[in-house]
C-alpha positions as CSV (number, residue, x, y, z in Angstrom):
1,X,-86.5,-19.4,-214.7
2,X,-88.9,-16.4,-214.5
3,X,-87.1,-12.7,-213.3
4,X,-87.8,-12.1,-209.4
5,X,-90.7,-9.2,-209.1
6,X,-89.1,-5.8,-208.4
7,X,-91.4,-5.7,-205.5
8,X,-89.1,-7.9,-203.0
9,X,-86.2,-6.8,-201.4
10,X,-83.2,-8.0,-203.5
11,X,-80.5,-10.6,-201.7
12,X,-77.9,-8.5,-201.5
13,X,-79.1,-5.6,-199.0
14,X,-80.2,-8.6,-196.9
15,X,-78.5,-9.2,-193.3
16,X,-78.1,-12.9,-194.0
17,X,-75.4,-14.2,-191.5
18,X,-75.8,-14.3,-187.4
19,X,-72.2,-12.9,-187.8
20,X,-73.3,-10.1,-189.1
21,X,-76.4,-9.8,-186.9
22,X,-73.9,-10.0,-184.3
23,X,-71.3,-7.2,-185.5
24,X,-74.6,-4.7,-185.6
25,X,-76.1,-5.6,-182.2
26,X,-72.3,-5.4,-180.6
27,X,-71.4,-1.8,-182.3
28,X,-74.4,-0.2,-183.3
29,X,-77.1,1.7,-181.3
30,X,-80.4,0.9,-180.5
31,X,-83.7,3.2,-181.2
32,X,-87.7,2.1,-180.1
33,X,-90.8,3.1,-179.9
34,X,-93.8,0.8,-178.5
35,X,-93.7,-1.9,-181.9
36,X,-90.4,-1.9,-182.8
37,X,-86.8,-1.6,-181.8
38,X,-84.1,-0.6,-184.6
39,X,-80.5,-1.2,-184.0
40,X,-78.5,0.8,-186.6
41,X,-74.1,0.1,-187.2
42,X,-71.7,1.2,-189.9
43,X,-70.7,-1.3,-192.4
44,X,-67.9,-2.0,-194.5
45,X,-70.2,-2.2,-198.0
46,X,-71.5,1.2,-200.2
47,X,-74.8,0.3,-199.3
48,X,-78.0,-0.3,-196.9
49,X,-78.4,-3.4,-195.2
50,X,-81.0,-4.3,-193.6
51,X,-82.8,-7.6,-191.1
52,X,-85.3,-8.4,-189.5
53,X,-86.2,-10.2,-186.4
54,X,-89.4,-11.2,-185.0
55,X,-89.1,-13.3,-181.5
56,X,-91.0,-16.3,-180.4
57,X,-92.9,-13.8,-177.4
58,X,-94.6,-12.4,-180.3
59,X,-96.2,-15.3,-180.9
60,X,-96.5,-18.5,-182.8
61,X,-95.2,-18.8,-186.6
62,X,-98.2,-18.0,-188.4
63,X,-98.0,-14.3,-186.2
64,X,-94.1,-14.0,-186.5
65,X,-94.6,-14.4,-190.1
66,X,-97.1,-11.7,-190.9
67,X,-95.9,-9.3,-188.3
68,X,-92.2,-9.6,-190.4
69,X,-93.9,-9.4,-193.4
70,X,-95.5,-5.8,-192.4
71,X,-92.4,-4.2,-191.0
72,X,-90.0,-5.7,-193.9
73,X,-93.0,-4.3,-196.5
74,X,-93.5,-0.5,-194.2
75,X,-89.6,-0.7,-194.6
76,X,-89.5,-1.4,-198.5
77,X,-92.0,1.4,-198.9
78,X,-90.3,3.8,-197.4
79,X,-86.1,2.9,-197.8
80,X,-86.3,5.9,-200.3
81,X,-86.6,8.0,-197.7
82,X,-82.7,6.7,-196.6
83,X,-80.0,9.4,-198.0
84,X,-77.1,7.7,-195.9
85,X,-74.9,4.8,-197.5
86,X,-72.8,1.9,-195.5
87,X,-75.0,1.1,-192.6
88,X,-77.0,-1.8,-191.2
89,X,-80.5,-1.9,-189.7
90,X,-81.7,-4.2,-187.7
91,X,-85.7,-4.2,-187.1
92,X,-86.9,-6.0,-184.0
93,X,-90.2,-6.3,-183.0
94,X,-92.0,-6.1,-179.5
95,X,-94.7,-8.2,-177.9
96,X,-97.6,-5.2,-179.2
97,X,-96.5,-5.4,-182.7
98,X,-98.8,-8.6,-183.4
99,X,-102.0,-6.9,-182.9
100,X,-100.8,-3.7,-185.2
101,X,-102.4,-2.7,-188.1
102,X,-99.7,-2.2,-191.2
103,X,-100.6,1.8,-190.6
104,X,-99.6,1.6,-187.3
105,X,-96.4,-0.3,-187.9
106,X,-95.4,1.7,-191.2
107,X,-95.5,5.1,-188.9
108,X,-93.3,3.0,-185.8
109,X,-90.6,2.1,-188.9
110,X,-90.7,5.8,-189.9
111,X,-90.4,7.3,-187.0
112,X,-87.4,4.6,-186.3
113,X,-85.7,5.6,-189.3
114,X,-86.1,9.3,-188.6
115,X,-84.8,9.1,-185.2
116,X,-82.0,6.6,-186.1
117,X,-80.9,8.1,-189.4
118,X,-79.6,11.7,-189.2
C-alpha cells in the first residue's frame, strides 16, 4: 500500500468520536468571528486535537464539503503557530463561510486560534 502524503492531517490528532465532540462542547469555551466558531477544551492526551463541523444551513454536501476542506487546510497551514499541548479544537462554521474565499477563511482560523490559544 503506498505511504499517506505528509500533506493530510494524520488520524491520530483527529476528533473522531461524538463522545469526544461532546466532552469539548460541554467543558470547553467557545470563540467566533463572522465564518467560524472554535470551541477549545483540555484533554487527557500530550497533544492537539482537532474537528471539524460544517452544518447542513451551510448548505448542500457539495458546499459542506469544500467549505471543510478550506478551514481543515487554513488550519493545517497554520497548526505550527500552536505552542500549547493537551487541548481540543473544535472548528464550526457559520452560514457566510460558503461564499468565503480560502484568504478570508485562513485569517477567520487565525484570528480564532489567536484569540482562543493564549
Amino acid at each position: 500500500m503506498p505511504k499517506k502524503s505528509s500533506y493530510s492531517l494524520p488520524k491520530d490528532i483527529k476528533l473522531r468520536k461524538n463522545k469526544e465532540y461532546k466532552r469539548v462542547y460541554s467543558i470547553g469555551k467557545s470563540f467566533a468571528n463572522k465564518l467560524l466558531v472554535l470551541y477549545v477544551g483540555n484533554n487527557k492526551e500530550n497533544k492537539i486535537k482537532v474537528g471539524f463541523s460544517v452544518s447542513k444551513k451551510v448548505g448542500k454536501a457539495v458546499i459542506r464539503n469544500r467549505v471543510k476542506r478550506l478551514i481543515r487546510e487554513a488550519y493545517r497551514l497554520n497548526q505550527n503557530k500552536i505552542k500549547k499541548e493537551g487541548i481540543s479544537l473544535i472548528f464550526i462554521a457559520r452560514n457566510r463561510a460558503k461564499n468565503a474565499s480560502f484568504i478570508e477563511i485562513e485569517k477567520a482560523v487565525l484570528d480564532l486560534l489567536k484569540k482562543g490559544i493564549k
